[in-house]
N, C-alpha and C positions, 0 to 999 in steps of 0.2 A: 504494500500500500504506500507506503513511504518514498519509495522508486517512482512509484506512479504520480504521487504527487510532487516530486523533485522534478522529475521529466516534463508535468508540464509550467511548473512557476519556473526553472529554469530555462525554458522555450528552446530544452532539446529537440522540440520535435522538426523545428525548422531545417536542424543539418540533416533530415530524412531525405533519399531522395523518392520520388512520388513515385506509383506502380505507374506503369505504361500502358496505354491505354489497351492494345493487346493482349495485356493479362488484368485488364480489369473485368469487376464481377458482371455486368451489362455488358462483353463481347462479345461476339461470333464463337469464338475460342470455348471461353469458359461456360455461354448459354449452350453451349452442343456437351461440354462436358456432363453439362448439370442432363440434360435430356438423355443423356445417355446411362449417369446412377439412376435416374428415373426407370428407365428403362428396364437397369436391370433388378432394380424393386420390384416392379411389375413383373418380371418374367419369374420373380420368388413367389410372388403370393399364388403367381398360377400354379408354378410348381405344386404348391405347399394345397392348393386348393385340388387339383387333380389327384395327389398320391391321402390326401387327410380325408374328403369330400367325397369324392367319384369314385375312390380305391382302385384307382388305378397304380404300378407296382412304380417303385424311382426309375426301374428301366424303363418300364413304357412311358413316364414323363418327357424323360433324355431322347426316344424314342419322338417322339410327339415336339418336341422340339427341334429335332432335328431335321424329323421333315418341315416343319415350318420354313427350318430356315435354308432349307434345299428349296423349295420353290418361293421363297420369297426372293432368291436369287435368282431362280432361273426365269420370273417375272421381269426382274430387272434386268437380265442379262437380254431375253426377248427384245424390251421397250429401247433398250438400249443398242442393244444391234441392231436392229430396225431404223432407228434413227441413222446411224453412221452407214447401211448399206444405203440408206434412201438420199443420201449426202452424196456416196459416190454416182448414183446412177443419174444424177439432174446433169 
């Protein structure tokens, strides 16, 4: 507490130098980081919902996720090749 209040009646905090704007919390950077622990909150409670809830076994979760993210890819992998051949053929 003492440090804290020396730091700021001696106005240390002015030789701080300031985060940059790339790592501040309102970035591109850091708002994708946070969306992404979001994410992987969400992909627990399902977990935890499918194996507690459904009784479905931890492999068939892993299982269930896995294909998610096999064609959540090959969704994107689609949309996105498609784009790029429909680029070269104009």
């Amino acid at each position: 507490k003492t440090d804290f209040i020396n730091f700021i009646s001696d106005q240390e905090w002015k030789s701080i130098e300031p985060v940059s704007s790339w790592f501040g919390p309102s970035s591109f950077l850091m708002s994708s980081m946070s969306a992404l622990f979001q994410l992987s909150m969400w992909i627990r409670h399902c977990h935890g919902y499918l194996t507690e809830n459904v009784g479905i076994p931890v492999w068939g979760s892993y299982a269930v996720f896995a294909l998610a993210t096999l064609f959540s890819g090959l969704i994107l992998g689609l949309v996105s090749g498609n784009r790029l051949s429909c680029d070269y053929c104009v």
